[in-house]
VMD Tcl script that draws the C-alpha trace (Angstrom):
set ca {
  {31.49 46.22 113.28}
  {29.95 43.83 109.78}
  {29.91 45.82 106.71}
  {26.48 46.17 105.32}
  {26.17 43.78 102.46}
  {24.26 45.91 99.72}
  {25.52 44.03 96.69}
  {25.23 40.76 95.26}
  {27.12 39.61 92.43}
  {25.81 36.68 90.20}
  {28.43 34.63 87.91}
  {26.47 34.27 84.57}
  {29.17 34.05 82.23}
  {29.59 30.33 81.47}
  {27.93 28.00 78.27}
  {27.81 24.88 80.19}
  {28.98 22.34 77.72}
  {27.80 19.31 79.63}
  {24.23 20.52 78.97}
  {24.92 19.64 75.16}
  {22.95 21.88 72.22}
  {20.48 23.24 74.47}
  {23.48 26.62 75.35}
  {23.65 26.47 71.83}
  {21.94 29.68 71.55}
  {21.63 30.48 75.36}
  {23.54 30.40 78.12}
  {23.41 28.54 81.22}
  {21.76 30.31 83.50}
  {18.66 30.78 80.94}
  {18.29 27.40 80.58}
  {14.26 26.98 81.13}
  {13.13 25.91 84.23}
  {9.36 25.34 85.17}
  {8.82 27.59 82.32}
  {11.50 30.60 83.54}
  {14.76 31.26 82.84}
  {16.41 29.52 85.69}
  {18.30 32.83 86.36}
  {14.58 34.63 87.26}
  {14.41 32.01 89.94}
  {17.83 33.02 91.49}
  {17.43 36.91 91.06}
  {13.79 37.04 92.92}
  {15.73 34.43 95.94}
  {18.44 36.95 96.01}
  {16.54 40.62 95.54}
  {14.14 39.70 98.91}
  {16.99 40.08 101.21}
  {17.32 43.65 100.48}
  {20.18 43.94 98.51}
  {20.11 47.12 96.74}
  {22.60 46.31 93.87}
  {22.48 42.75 91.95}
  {25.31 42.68 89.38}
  {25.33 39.93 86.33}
  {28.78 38.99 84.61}
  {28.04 38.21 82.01}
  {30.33 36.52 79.32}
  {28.99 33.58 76.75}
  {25.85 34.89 74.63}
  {25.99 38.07 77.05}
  {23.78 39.77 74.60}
  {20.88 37.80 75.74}
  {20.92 38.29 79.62}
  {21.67 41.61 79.07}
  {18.64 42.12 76.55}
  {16.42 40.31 79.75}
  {18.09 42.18 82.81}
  {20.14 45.02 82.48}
  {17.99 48.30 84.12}
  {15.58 46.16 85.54}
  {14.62 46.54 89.50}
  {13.24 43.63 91.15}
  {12.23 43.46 94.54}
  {13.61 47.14 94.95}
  {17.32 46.06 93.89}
  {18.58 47.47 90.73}
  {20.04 44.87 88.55}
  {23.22 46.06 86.05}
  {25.21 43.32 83.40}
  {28.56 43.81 82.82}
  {30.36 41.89 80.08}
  {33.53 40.29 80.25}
  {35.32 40.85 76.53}
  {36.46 37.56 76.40}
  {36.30 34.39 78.77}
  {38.13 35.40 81.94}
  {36.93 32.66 84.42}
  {35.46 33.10 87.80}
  {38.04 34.76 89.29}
  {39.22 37.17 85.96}
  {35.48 38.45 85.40}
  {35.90 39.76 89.30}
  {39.16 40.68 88.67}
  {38.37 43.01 85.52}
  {35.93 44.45 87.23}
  {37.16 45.33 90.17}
  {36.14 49.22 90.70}
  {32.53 47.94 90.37}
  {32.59 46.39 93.54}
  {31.63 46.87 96.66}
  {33.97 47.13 99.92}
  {32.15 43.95 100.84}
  {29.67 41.48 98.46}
  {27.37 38.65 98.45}
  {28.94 36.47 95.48}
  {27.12 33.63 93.93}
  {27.74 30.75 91.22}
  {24.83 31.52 88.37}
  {24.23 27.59 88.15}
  {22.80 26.85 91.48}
  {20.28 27.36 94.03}
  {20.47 27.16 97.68}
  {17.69 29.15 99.72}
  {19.30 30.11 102.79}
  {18.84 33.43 105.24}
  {21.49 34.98 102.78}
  {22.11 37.43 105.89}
  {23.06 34.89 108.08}
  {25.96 34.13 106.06}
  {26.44 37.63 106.05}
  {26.32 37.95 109.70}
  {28.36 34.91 110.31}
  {30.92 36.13 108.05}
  {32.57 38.70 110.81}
  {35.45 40.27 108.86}
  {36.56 37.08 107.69}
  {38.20 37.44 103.58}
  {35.77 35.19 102.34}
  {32.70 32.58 103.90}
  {31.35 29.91 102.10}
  {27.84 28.63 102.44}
  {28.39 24.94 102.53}
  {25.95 22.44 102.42}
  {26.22 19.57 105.09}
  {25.62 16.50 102.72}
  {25.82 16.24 99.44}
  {26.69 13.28 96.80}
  {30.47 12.68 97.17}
  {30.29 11.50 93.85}
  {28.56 14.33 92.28}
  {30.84 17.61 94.42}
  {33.90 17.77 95.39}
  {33.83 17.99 99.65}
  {35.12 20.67 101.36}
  {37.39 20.15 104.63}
  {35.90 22.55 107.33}
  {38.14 22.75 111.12}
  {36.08 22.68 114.49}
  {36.64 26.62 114.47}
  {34.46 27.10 111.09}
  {37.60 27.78 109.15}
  {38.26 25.86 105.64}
  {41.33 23.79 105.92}
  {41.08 21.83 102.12}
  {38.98 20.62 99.43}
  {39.23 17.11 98.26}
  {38.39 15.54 94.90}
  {34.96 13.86 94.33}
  {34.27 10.55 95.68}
  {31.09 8.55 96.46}
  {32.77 7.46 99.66}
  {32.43 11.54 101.32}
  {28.55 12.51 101.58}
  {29.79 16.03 102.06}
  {29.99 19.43 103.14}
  {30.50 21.01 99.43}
  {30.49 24.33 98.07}
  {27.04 25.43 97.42}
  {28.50 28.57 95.36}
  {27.49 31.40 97.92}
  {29.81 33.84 99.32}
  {30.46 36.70 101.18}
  {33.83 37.89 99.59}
  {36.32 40.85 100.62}
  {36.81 43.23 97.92}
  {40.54 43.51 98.93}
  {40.92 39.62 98.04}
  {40.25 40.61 94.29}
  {43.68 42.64 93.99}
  {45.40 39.56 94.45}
  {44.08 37.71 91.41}
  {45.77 38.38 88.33}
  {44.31 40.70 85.87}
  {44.00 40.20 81.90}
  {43.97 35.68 82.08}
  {41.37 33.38 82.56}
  {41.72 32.63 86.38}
  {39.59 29.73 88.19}
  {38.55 30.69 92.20}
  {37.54 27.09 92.74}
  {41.36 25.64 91.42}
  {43.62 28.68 92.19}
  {42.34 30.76 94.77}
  {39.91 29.05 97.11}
  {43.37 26.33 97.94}
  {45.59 29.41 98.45}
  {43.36 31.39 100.73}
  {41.95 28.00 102.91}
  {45.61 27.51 102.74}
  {46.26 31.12 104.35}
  {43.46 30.57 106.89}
  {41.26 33.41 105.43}
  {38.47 31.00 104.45}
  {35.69 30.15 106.79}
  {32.83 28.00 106.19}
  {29.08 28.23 107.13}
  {26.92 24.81 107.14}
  {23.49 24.79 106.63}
  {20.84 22.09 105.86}
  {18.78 23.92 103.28}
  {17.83 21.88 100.04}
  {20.23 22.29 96.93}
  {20.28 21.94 93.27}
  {22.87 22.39 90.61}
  {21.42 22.72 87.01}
  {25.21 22.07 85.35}
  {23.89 18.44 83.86}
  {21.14 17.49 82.05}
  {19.93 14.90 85.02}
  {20.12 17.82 87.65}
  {18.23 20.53 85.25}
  {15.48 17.50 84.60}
  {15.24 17.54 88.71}
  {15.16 21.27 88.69}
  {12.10 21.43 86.83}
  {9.57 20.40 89.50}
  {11.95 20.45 92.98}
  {12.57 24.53 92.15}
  {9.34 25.54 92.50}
  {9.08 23.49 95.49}
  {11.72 25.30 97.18}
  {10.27 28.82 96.28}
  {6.78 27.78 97.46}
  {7.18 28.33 101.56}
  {5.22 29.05 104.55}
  {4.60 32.53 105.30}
  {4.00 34.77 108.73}
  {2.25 37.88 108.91}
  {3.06 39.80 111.90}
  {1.22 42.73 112.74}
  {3.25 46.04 113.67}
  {2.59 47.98 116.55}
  {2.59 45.80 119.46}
  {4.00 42.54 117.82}
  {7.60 43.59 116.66}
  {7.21 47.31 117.91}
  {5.51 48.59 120.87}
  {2.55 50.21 120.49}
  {2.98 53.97 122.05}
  {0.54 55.82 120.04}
  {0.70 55.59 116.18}
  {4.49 55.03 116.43}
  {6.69 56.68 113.71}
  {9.67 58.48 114.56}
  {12.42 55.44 114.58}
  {14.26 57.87 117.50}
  {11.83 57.17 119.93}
  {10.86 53.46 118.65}
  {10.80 50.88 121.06}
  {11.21 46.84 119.73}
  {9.15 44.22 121.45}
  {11.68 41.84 123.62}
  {12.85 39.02 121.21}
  {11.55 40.47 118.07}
  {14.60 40.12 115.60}
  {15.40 37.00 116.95}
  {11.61 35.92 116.55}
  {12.24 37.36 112.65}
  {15.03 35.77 112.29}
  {14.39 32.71 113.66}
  {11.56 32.48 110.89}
  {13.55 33.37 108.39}
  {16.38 31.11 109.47}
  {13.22 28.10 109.33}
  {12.49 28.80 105.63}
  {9.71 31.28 106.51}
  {8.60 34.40 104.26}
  {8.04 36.93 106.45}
  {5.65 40.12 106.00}
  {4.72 42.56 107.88}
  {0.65 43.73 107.82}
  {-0.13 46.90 109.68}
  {-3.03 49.19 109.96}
  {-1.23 53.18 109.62}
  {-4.35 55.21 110.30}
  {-1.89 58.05 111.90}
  {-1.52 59.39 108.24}
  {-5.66 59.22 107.80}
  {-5.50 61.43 111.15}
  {-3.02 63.72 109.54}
  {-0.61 62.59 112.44}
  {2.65 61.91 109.66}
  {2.37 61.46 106.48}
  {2.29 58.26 104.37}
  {6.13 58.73 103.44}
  {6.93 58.53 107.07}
  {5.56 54.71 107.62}
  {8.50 54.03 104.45}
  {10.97 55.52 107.03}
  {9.93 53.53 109.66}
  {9.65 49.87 107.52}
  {13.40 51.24 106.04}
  {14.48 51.78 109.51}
  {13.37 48.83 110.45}
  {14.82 46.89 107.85}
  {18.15 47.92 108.62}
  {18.18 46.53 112.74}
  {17.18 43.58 111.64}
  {19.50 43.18 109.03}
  {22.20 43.55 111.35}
  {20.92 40.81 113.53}
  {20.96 38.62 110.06}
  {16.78 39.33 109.62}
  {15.07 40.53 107.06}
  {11.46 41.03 106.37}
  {10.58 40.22 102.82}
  {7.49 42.56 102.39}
  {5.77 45.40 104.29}
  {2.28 45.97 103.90}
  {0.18 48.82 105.10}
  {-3.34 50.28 104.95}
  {-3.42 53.86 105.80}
  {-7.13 54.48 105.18}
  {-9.88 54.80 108.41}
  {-14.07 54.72 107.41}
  {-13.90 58.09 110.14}
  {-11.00 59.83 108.62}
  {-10.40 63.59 109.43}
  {-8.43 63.59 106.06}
  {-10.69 63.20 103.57}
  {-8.57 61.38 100.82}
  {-7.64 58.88 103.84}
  {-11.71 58.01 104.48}
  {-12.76 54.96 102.92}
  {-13.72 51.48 104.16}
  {-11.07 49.46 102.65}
  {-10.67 46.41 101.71}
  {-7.23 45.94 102.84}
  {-7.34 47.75 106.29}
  {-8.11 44.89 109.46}
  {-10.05 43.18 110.22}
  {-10.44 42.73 106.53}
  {-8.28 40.55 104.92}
  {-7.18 42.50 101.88}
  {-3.35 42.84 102.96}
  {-2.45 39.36 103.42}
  {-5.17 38.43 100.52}
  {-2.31 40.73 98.23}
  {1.01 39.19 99.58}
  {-0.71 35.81 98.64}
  {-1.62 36.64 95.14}
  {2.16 38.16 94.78}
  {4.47 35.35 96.65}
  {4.48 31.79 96.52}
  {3.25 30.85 99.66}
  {1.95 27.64 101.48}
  {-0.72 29.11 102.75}
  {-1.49 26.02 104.64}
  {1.47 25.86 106.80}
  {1.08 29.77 106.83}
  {0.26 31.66 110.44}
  {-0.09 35.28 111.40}
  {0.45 37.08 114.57}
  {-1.58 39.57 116.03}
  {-2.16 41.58 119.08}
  {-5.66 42.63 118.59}
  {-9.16 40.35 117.26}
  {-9.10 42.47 114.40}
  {-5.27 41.22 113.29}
  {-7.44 37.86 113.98}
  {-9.99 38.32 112.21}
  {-8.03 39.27 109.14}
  {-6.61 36.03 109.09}
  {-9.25 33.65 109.21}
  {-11.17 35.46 106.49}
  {-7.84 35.06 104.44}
  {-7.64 31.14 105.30}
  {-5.11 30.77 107.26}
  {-4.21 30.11 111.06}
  {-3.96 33.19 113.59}
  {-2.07 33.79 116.86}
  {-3.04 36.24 119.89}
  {0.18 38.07 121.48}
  {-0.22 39.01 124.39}
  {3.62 39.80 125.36}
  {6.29 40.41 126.52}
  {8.87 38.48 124.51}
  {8.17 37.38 120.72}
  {11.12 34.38 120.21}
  {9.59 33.33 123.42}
  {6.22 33.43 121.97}
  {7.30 31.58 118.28}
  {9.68 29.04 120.42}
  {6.68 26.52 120.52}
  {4.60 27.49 117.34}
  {6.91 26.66 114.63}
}
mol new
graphics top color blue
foreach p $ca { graphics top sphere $p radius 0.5 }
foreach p [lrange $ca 0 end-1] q [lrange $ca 1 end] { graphics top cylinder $p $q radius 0.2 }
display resetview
């Protein structure tokens, strides 16, 4: 059975000389991008997928990601910045900080960007040492290419060349804890020059291709790109997908996950979206706690539960939203006509004023006029579901 990924780690630790005087006084990963420290950018891709843990090493100017992210929660996932004494490399920092890792963990460069269902990789990953996200093409003169075997498995890496278009490392892994005893403790150690060879080498290296855009900010051309092709990549399509009788069936205010049923094809529909560069939220009327039926802590259990089946299918939902409130409430702290409760439009209204989404490439799915309604009076284009099976449903709408 996959490990459950809960931690992703984040190499911060480098100056980046080839960006001149401008790590001077910061490094890298602040550099500015679009106004943000390009770091922000990475930690809000990473924290949607659910990870509860996101872990900085930190090592040049540590003091100042550490004054910007250490204790802070975003997205849920508490973020912690440990600091390597003295520079240790990619593969020391892990190394000296082994016992701070978990059995399993997402790993990532803290120079680039690649937006990709993070828990695919995951999924895709099996039990395999270590998986690379690779992307497909790339400029051979820019990246070294990576040598991938019809099985998935890395064979090599060769040296940059503007003859090979790619795959290359986009700096995304999902790395076995045990692989981290076997680098040498107490030296500067490089993964990329001294352990990635050995362990492709070894056959304990696969790769995973995917076609999502990329961007390196390591020179001064690249960070100039970064500037308006970031906040391109962040700003995506979104679907809202009602509850109860979209991606669970609707038995009666369902909210005991023991006797939950799931709509036929629904984490594949979820994933599928996610795997098409999709947010994906969840908007769901909960007037079982106005009728006293469970209370509002329950529909957390539920959305938690939730989270985790889809996870192992390599799905994730980035937000739940809920309106427990009802105009006719028995409970009288549950009776108002709110704004956010369906057929108004006040959920998705919220999830568009808090994510950058295209809301004109944007859809939601609903069983009921109401879910419908709620939609157009937010703007954006509406589905009817009428069953049984939801990939079936998306196959021809995306």
């Amino acid at each position: 059975m996959t490990v459950a990924i809960r931690q992703a780690v984040i190499l911060v630790g480098g100056r980046g000389a080839r960006l001149g005087p401008l790590t001077d006084a910061i490094p890298k990963p602040l550099a500015d991008v679009a106004g943000r420290p390009f770091l922000d950018w990475q930690i809000e891709e990473v924290a949607r997928f659910g990870f509860e843990r996101i872990t900085l090493l930190a090592g040049y100017k540590a003091e100042t990601i550490a004054a910007r992210y250490a204790g802070r929660s975003v997205r849920g996932a508490g973020i912690e910045v440990l600091v390597e004494p003295e520079p240790l490399g990619t593969g020391g920092a892990l190394a000296l900080f082994a016992n701070r890792l978990e059995r399993r963990f997402l790993l990532m460069n803290g120079d680039t960007l690649f937006p990709i269902n993070l828990l695919d990789l995951a999924v895709r990953s099996g039990e395999t040492p270590l998986t690379v996200g690779l992307r497909r093409t790339a400029p051979g003169g820019r990246y070294g290419t990576v040598e991938v075997s019809q099985d998935g498995f890395i064979s090599g890496f060769r040296a940059r060349s503007p003859e090979r278009d790619g795959p290359i490392n986009a700096g995304v892994y999902v790395f076995d804890r045990a692989l981290v005893a076997e680098i040498e403790k107490g030296r500067s150690v490089s993964l990329e020059a001294e352990i990635f060879p050995r362990l492709a080498a070894s056959g304990r290296m696969r790769g995973a291709l995917y076609d999502a855009p990329f961007i390196d900010i390591g020179i001064p051309a690249d960070l100039e790109r970064a500037q308006t092709e970031i906040p391109e990549m962040v700003r995506r399509p979104a679907a809202f997908l009602d509850r109860d009788g979209v991606l669970i069936a609707d038995d009666g205010y369902p909210h005991d996950p023991d006797k939950i049923r799931w709509i036929p094809g629904a984490a594949e529909a979820v994933k599928r979206l996610n795997d098409a560069g999709y947010y994906m939220f969840v908007v769901t009327n909960q007037a079982g706690v106005a009728r006293g039926l469970y209370d509002e802590e329950q529909v957390g259990v539920v959305h938690r539960w939730m989270s985790g089946a889809l996870a192992e299918s390599g799905a994730h939902v980035d937000a739940f939203e809920y309106c427990a409130h009802h105009p006719q409430a028995p409970l009288a702290q549950w009776r108002r006509d709110c704004r956010r409760r369906k057929p108004a439009p006040g959920m998705i209204q919220d999830l568009l004023a808090k994510w950058p989404v295209d809301a004109g490439r944007s859809f939601l799915v609903g069983d009921k006029e109401s879910d419908l309604a709620a939609a157009r009076a937010a703007g954006i284009k509406a589905h009817l579901f009428a069953g049984p099976d939801l990939a079936a449903f998306l196959s021809g709408r995306l």
